[in-house]
N, C-alpha and C positions, 0 to 999 in steps of 0.2 A: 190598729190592724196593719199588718207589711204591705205593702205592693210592690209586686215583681212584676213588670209588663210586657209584652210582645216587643221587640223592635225588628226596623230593616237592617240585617248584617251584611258587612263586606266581610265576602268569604272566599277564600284562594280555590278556584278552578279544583276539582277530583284531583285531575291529574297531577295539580302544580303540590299540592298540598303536604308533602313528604316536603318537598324545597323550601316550603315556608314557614311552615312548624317550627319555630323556636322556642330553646328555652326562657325562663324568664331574666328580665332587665339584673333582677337583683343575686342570682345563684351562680352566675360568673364574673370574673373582673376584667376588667378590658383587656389584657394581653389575651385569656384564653376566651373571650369569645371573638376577638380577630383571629385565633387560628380555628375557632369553628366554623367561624363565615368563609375562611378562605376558602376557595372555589365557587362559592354558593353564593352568588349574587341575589338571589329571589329568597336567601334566609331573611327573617324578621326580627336578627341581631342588627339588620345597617337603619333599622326602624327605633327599636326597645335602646339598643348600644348604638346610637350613630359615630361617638368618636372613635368606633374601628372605623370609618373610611377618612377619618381627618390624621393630622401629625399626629403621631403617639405622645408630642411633649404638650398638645393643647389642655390647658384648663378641663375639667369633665362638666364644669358648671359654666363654660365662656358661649355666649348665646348661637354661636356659630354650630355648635353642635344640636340645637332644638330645632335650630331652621335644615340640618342636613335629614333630620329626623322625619319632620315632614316633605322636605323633598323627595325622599327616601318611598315614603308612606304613597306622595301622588302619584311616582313614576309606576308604583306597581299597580295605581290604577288605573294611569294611561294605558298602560302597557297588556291591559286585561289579563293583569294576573290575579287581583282581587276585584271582585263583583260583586254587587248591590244587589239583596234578594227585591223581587218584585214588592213585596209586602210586609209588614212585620211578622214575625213567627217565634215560636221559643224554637228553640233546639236539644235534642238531649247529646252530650257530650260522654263519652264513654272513656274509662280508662284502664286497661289491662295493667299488671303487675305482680309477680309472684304468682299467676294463677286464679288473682281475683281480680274483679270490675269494678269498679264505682261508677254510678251513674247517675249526671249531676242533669239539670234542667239550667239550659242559657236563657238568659233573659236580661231587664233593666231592673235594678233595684232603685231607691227614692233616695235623693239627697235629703229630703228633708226626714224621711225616717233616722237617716243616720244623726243629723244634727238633735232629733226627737228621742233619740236611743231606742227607738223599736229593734234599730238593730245596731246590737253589744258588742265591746270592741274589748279584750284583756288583754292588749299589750300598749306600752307606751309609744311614741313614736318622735321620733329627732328633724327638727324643724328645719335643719336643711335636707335633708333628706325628703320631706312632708315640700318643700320647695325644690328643689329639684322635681319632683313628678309633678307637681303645678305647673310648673314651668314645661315641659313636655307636652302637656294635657291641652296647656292656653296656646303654646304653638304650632302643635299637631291639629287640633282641632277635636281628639278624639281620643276616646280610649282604645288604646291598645294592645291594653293586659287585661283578661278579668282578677276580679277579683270573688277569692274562697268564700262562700259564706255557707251556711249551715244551720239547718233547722231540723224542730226534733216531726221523725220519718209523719209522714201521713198517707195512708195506706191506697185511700181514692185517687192521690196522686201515683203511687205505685204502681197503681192498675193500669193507668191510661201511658204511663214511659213503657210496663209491659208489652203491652202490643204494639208497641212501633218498632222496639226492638228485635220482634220475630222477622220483621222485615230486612230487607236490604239497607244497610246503612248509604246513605249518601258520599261519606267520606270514611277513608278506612286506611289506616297506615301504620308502621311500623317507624320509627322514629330508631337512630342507631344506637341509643342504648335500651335497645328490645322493648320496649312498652309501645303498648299499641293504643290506639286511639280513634274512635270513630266518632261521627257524628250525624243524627236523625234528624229531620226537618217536622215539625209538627204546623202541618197547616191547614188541619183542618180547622175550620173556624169553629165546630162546638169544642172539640177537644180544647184549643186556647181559649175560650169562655170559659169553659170548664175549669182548666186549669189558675187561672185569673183569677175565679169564687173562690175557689181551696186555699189557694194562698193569700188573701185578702184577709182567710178564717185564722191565718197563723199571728200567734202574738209577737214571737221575736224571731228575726235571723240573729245568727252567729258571723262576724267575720274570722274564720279559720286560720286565714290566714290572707297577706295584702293587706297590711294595718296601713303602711304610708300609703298605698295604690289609694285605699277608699277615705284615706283622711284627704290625697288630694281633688279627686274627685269632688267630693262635699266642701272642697274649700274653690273648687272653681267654679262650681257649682252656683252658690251663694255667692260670686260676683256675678254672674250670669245676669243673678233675678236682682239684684240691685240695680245692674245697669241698664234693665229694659225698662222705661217707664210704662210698656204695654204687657210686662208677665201677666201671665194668665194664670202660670202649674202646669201646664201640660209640653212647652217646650222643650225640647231632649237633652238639654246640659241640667234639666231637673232631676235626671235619672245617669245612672252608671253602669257600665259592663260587667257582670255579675255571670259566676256555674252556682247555682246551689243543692247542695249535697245533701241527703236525708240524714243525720248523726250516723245512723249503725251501718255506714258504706264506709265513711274515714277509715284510715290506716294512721295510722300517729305512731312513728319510729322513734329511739331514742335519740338523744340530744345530752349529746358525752361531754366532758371536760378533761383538759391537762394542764397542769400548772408548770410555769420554769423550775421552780425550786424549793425547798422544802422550809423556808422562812427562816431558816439557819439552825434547823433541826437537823439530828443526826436520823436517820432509818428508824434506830432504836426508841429514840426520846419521842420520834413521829405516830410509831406503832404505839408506844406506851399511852400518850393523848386520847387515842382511837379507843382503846381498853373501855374507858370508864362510858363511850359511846353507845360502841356495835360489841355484840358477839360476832369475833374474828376469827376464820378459817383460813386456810391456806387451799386452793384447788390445783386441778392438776389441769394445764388448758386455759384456754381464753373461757372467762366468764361472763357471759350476761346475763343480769340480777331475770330472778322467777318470778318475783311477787312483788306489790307497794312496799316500802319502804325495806327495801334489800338492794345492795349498791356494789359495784366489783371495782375491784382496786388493782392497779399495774404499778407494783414498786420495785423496782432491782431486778427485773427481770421475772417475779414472782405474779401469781395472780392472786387474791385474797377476795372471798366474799365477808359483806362487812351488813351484820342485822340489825337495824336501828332497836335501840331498848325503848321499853314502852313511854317513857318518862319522854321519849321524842317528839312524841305523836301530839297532834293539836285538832282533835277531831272536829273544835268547834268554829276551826277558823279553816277555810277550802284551800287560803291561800299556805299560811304555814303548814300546813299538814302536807303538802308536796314535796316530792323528794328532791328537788331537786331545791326546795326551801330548808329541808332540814340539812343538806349538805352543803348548801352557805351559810348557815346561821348556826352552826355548829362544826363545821369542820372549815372551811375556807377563808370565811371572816376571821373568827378566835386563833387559830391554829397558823394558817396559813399567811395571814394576812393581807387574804384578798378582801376589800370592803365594800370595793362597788364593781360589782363584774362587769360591768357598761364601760368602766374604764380604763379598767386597769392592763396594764403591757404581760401581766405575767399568767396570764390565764387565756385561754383558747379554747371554742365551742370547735365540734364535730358531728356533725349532724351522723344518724344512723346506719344511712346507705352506705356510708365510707368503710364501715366493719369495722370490727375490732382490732387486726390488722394493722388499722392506720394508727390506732393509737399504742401498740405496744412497736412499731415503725418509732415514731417520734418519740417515746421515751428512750428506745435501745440506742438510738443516734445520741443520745444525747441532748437533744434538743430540749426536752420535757423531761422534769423529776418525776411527774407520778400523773396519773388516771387513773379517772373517776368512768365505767360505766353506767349506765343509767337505767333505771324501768323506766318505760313509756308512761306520759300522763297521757291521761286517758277523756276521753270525748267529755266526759260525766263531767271530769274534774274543770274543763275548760270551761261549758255550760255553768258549776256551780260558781264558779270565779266570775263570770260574768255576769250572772243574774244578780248575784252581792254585788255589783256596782267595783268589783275591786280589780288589779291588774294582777298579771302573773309575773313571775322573773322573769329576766331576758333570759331570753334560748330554753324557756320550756319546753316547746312541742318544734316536731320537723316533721311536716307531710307529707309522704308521698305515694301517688305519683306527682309532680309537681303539672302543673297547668300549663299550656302551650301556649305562648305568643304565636297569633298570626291570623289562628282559625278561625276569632271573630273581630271584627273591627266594629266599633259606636262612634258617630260621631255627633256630635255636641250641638249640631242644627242640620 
């Protein structure tokens, strides 16, 4: 059974909370989020990115930057810009976009459920990367980011987020790319019993997303309880910073590709490949695919939807039946000669908020020979990828709204 528990969170002041809200460590690179932190001293970019306030030429892994991170982290709680709730509490975490809300429940999830697989992880994760947030985590002291997780909806828990959110939110802000954000304080003490039975009764969390976040976490985790010869379990580097979302609240955008170049195919010889694949159309417009396995295509200036033929489809495998499985194992790998999308220089992910837009931008430059639009995979598909024990491809899914750095801090004792 999962355990999500109460903690005490350091939480940025109402008013500060618009200044602190950041995004997260991993969806900018250091040049641009030192120009989002410029002017913004109390962003939780000089926390998640500390090498915006060191030389631009330092290391991003030289130790000087995890110790700026935590200094970073105490000055804003000298400084009473993040506070200590009295108690532990969940919180519900709220997020506007397009016109729809998700609404997650804050709380601790269990190091050892994740080591246990109670809760399912379908992406791989790169061990320096997986070191790097270890590293941040053991000299911060804490977590900083939650981390996605996801479990399928339960209704009594539904009931009892409903009525807090007829309330006033505690926290309530606007963030400058228009998505708004609140957050409810649940302290009544049967409501978090309450809530604590219900989820106890759940077999698995999902993580959604934050694969390295929660791999480092359970990996600092587990030095923690080795190095206390008095572990009990109940000590807080047991547990990690966690929103969890009911499945049918996610939003899962597409997650596009462009390649450099056509593998030394001519248009003609390229299209001619694709024949014996998709039934090929030509549209008039930016396309993005209607249905599973329907994919749009940016070649010459042209747009093309491309229908996978039945003979594609792998309904008995969760993992190859994805589209974005049949569009490397059939078009990218053979054709193209992309073989391992993880590494190679001539292919490039574009997550779905960027539009369509960006991807017919960087073929018309020149930059890119051709684009791939994408269907969204879909909550189901992640859930069945995961309960088979198996992984997805890199750059399946892109969520959003994406999570805020700032608005809850955990710390590890």
């Amino acid at each position: 059974m999962a355990v999500f528990r109460p903690f005490k969170a350091f939480r940025p002041k109402p008013e500060l909370a618009a200044e602190v809200a950041a995004k997260p460590y991993d969806v900018l690179n250091s040049d641009e989020a030192r120009e989002e932190a410029k002017g913004h001293p109390l962003s939780f970019l000089h926390v998640g990115k500390p090498e915006i306030d060191l030389d631009p030429s330092i290391d991003l892994y030289d130790p000087r930057v995890y110790e700026k991170g935590k200094e970073n982290l105490q000055k804003l709680i000298r400084d009473g810009v993040l506070v200590e709730d009295s108690e532990p509490f969940y919180y519900i975490y709220a997020q506007t976009m397009f016109d729809r809300t998700q609404y997650g429940l804050v709380g601790c999830a269990s190091v050892d459920d994740y080591w246990n697989d109670v809760i399912l992880k379908h992406e791989k994760t790169r061990k320096d990367k997986e070191e790097d947030r270890c590293q941040h985590v053991r000299v911060t002291n804490a977590h900083t980011g939650p981390i996605f997780l996801t479990y399928k909806d339960k209704a009594e828990i539904d009931e009892i987020v409903n009525r807090y959110i007829e309330q006033k939110p505690n926290t309530d802000i606007i963030t400058v790319d228009g998505i708004r954000h609140q957050v409810w304080v649940i302290s009544d003490k049967n409501d978090i019993a309450k809530i604590r039975e219900l989820l106890a009764g759940v077999d698995k969390f999902y993580v959604a997303d934050g694969h390295h976040r929660s791999a480092a976490a359970a990996i600092v985790g587990r030095e923690r309880q080795q190095a206390n010869p008095n572990h009990t379990g109940e000590e807080e580097y047991n547990f990690f910073l966690a929103v969890l979302f009911p499945a049918s609240h996610l939003y899962i955008m597409d997650y596009n590709r462009l390649v450099k170049d056509l593998n030394g195919h001519s248009k003609e010889e390229f299209l001619a490949k694709l024949e014996d694949l998709f039934v090929i159309n030509k549209v008039e417009g930016q396309f993005a695919p209607k249905k599973k396995g329907q994919i749009g295509m940016y070649l010459d200036g042209q747009w093309y939807s491309l229908d996978a033929k039945d003979k594609l489809f792998h309904p008995e495998d969760p993992v190859e039946n994805l589209d974005v499985s049949i569009l490397q194992h059939q078009v990218l790998d053979p054709i193209l000669g992309i073989d391992d999308p993880r590494t190679s220089k001539r292919i490039d992910f574009v997550g779905g908020i960027r539009g369509l837009g960006e991807l017919e931008r960087r073929v018309n430059s020149g930059e890119m020979a051709v684009a791939f639009s994408m269907y969204p995979t879909s909550i189901e598909e992640l859930m069945a990828i995961a309960d088979a024990g198996k992984i997805m491809p890199p750059k399946s899914t892109w969520f959003e709204p994406k999570l805020r750095d700032g608005l809850f801090v955990h710390f590890l004792d």
